[in-house]
C-alpha positions, -999 to +999 in steps of 0.1 A: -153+510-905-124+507-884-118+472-862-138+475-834-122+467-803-130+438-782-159+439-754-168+477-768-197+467-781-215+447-758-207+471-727-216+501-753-251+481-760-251+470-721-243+504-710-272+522-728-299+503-718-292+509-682-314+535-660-295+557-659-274+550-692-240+549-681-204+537-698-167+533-690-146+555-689-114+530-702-134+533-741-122+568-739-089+559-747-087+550-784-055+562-804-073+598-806-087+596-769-055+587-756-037+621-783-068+642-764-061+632-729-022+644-731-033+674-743-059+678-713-026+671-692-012+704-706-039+725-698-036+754-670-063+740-659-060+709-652-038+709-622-030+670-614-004+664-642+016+690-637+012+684-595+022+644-598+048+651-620+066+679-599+063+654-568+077+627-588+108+657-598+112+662-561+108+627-549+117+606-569+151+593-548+130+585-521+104+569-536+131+542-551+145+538-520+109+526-505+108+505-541+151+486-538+167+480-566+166+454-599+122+460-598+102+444-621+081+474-628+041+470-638+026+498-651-014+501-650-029+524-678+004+533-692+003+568-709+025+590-723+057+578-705+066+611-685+064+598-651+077+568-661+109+579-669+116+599-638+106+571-618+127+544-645+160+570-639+155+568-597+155+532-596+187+510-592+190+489-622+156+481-627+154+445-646+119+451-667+092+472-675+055+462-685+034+487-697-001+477-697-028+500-719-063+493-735-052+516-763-025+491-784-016+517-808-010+541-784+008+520-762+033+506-787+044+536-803+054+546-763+073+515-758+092+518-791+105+549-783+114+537-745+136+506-760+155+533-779+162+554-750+168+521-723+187+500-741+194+477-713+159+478-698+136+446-707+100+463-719+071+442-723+042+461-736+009+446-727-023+453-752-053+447-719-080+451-699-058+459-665-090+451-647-099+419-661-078+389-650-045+392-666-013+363-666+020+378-671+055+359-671+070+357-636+089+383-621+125+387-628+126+409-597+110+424-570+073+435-592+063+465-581+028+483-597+028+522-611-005+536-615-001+573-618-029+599-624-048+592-597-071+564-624-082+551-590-110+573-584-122+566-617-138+534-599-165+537-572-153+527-537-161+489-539-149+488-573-117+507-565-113+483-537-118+449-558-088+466-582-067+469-551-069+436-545-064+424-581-037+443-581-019+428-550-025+394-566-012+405-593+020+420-576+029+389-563+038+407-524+058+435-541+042+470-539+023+498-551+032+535-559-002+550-566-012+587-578-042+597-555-060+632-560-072+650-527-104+665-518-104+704-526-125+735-532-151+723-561-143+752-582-111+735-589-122+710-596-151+722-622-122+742-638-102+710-644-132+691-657-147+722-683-115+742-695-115+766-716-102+751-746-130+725-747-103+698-753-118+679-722-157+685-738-142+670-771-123+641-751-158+633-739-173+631-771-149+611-783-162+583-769-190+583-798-173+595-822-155+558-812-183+541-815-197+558-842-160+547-864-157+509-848-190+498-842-213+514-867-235+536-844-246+568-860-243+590-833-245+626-844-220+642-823-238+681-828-263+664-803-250+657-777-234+682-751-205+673-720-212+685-690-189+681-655-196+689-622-187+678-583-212+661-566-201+670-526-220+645-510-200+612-534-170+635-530-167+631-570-160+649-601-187+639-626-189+632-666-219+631-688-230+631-722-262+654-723-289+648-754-297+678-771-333+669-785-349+640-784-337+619-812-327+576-819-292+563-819-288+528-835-259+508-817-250+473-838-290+469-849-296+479-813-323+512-814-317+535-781-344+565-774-330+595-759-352+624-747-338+661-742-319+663-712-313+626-708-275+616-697-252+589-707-227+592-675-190+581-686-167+588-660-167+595-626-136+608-608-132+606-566-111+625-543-096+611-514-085+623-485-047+609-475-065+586-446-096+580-461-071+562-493-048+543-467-076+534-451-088+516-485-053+501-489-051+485-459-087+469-465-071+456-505-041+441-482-013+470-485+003+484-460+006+524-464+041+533-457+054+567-474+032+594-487+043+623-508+018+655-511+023+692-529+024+717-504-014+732-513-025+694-502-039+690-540-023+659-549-008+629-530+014+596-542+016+568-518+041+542-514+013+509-506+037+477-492+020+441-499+011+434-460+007+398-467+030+384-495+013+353-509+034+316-509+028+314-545+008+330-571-017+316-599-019+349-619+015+345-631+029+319-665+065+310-667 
């Protein structure tokens, strides 16, 4: 059995014996989770990848003008290092990067290769929880956050708020260059969320074939089914994990009942509209300055300015 990761099982456990059953979507990303969501990114389906990342191509010079030079750079859920490095080449002598991932493995073998290719660059990777309180040294520059992807609408509005203003704490009156995706026809949207491949089905699934490796649980993968679908009225994309039959799942001695057709809901994704994110911003304490947007409107990155830099920070250790 391999190590379980810390917290996973007590959320798993807490999770399940909700109504209605419901789990994180940050225990996707084990060392296979995280291999299965980059190859998600290169589906033709799945449009915001490619979108973000040809915004970032065309943008990039502006956006690290909005940023000034020698940044302390904080990255939040740090992936596979793409947008990154356009961003890391824009900037003007940027003093350090901190990569922050739940997935250590994955994370590491990122940073490694980034050392080799910015010799001069200070990289800090950070094995964490980017939502739970975090202390990091103090900044050696202007700190600036990166969170790409548009992870925010992973979070339901208060919750994506509360992260806002953790963030902004922990930013210590830098700023934030944020990945947002945009409200759109919902048969997008169920293409991006249920391609063709299956990789996204499987990247579900994943998530008990987790627990199944670090915790025990004898979930019996065959059984379960993903489904995906936009709910207009939330204006979200969402995940679930659909029983079969009825059948018992044992979880750390913990027995769970499932009935055919019930749902264990992992993820749920929300789309913005540009003012309806700034909006949000401005409520965490930013200041919504720059905005960046593909010309079908899918996709938007905003440039978020601390409006109220604090006098001194507690979140921060020498």
């Amino acid at each position: 059995m391999d190590a379980p990761t810390p917290g996973f099982a007590t959320e798993l456990i807490q999770g399940l014996s909700r109504t209605p059953r419901q789990l994180s979507p940050k225990w996707f990303y084990d060392e296979r989770g995280s291999r299965l969501f980059e190859r998600i990114c290169e589906l033709p389906e799945y449009y915001p990848t490619r979108t973000e990342l040809a915004l970032m191509r065309r943008h990039a010079v502006d956006m690290a003008r909005h940023i000034g030079p020698q940044a302390d750079v904080v990255e939040f859920g740090a992936g596979a290092s793409r947008k990154i490095r356009l961003l890391l080449d824009a900037l003007e002598a940027p003093r350090r990067f901190i990569p922050i991932d739940i997935s250590g493995t994955h994370l590491l073998a990122a940073a490694r290769q980034l050392s080799r290719d910015y010799p001069d660059l200070l990289i800090e990777p950070m094995a964490a929880d980017f939502t739970q309180p975090l202390y990091l040294s103090r900044p050696v520059g202007r700190r600036i956050g990166f969170f790409p992807g548009s992870s925010i609408g992973n979070f339901e509005p208060t919750e994506a708020l509360a992260l806002l203003k953790h963030m902004a704490s922990l930013l210590e009156g830098g700023g934030l260059l944020i990945g947002v995706d945009l409200i759109k026809p919902p048969a997008t949207l169920h293409a991006a969320y249920n391609d063709s491949q299956g990789v996204t089905a499987a990247f579900n699934l994943n998530v008990l074939a987790r627990a199944n490796a670090e915790l025990g649980a004898n979930f019996q993968l065959d059984r379960f089914a993903h489904s995906a679908f936009y709910n207009p009225p939330e204006r979200r994309i969402e995940m679930h994990l659909i029983s079969r039959c009825r059948q018992v799942v044992t979880v750390a001695s913990t027995r769970f009942e499932f009935q055919e057709g019930d749902s264990i809901h992992t993820e749920n994704s929300y789309k913005y509209t540009v003012e309806q994110f700034q909006a949000l911003a401005r409520h965490a304490g930013f200041d919504p300055q720059a905005v960046w947007q593909d010309d079908a409107g899918a996709f938007s990155i905003h440039w978020l300015a601390h409006a109220h830099p604090p006098a001194h920070s507690h979140r921060s250790i020498p």
